[in-house]
N, C-alpha and C positions, 0 to 999 in steps of 0.2 A: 451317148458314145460308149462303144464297148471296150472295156479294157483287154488290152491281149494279152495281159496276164494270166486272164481268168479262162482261156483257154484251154479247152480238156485234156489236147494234145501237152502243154509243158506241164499241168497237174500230174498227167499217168508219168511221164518220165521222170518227175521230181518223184511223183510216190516211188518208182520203182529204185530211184540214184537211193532213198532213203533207208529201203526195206534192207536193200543190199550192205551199204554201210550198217547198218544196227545189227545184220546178222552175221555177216564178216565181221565186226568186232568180238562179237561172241565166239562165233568159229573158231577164232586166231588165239583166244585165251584158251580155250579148249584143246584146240592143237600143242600148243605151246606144254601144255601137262603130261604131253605124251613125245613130245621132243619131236614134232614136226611142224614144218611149216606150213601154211594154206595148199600152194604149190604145191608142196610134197605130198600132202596126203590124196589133193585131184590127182597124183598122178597114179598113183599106189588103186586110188579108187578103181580109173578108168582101166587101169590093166587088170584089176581082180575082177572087174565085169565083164572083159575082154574074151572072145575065146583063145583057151589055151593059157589064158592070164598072161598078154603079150598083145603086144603091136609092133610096128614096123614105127621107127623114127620118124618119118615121115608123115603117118596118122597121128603119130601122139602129138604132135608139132598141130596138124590140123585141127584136135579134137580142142588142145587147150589154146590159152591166150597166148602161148611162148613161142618166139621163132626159133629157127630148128639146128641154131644155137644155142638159144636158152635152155631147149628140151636136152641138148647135149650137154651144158653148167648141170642140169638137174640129176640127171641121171648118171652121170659122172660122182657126182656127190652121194646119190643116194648108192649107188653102187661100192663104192666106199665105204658108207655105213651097213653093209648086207642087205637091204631094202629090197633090190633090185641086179639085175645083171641083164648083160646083153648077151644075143645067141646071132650067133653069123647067119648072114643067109648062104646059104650051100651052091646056088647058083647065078648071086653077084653080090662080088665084094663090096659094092660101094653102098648096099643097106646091108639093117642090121635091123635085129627087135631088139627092143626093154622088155624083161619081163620079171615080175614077181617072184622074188623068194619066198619062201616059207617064213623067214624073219620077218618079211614085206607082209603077207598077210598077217601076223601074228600082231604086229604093229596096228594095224588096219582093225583087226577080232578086239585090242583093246581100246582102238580108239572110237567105232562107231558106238558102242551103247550112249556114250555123253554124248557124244553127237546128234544123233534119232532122238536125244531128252530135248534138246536143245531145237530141233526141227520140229517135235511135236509141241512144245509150249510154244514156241514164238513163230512158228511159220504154218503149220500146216494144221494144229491144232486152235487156229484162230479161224478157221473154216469150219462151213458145212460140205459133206461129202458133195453136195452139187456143185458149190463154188469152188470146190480143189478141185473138181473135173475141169469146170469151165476155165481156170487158169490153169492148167496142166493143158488142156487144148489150144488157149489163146501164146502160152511161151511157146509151146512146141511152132506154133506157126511163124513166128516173130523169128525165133531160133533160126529156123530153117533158112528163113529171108535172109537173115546177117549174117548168117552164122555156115553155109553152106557146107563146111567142111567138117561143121562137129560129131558127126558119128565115125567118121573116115577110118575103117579096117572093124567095124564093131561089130559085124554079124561073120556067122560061120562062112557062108557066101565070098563075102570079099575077102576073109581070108583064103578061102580057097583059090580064088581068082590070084591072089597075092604072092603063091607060091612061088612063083619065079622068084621074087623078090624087087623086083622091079623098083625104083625107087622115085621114078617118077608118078 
């Protein structure tokens, strides 16, 4: 009789619930040295990769885990601490972008080098360049599946498209 434990399918999602927890612990002490939160610094990341170093409320809501209140608690707060600021859309009130300060990056320029230590020792320096491809292709695909709205406003394109402001 086969045990369904032994299952490959609850194996890969237990490795992946693990991988996550052990480097989210690390991440978050990391953070923490630099006076940010996990949260705070995905946000700060996803708008310095952004074009323009900005998104629409709406996309940054899509891109992370937060609803588009939460994104509103975050950016409220990090806006507060110069991190960030909002920029009106010029042709509808009802959005807005987050976008990057120069504090925001400067935060960012000193928080990635520990960071990249921290991703090369325990994540991506436990690979060989083939097997970082083949899981760099295997998330991207999973991503996409669950995750449909995680690039939402990331390429020059959709921002252009975006210009209205539209907020739907």
């Amino acid at each position: 009789m086969t045990n369904v434990f032994d299952d490959p399918r609850i194996t890969a999602v237990g490795l992946l619930y693990e991988v996550h927890a052990g480097l989210s612990a690390r991440f978050a002490a990391q953070f923490e040295e630099h006076d940010l939160s996990a949260v705070e610094f995905e946000v700060i990341t996803r708008l310095a990769r952004s074009p323009g170093k900005q998104l629409r409320m709406t996309d940054l809501a899509a891109q992370t885990s937060l609803s588009t209140s939460g994104v509103t608690r975050v950016v409220d707060r990090m806006e507060r601490d110069g991190l960030l600021t909002r920029r009106a859309c010029p042709n509808d009130r009802r959005s807005s972008y987050a976008v990057v300060t120069a504090a925001g990056l400067q935060r960012l320029d000193e928080t990635l080098p520990g960071h990249l230590r921290i991703i090369e020792q325990w994540f991506t320096g436990q690979l060989d360049p083939e097997a970082l491809a083949a899981l760099l292709d295997g998330l991207r695909r999973v991503r996409d599946a669950v995750h449909p709205g995680a690039t939402a406003g990331s390429t020059d394109q959709e921002m252009a498209d975006a210009d209205d402001c539209d907020p739907a």
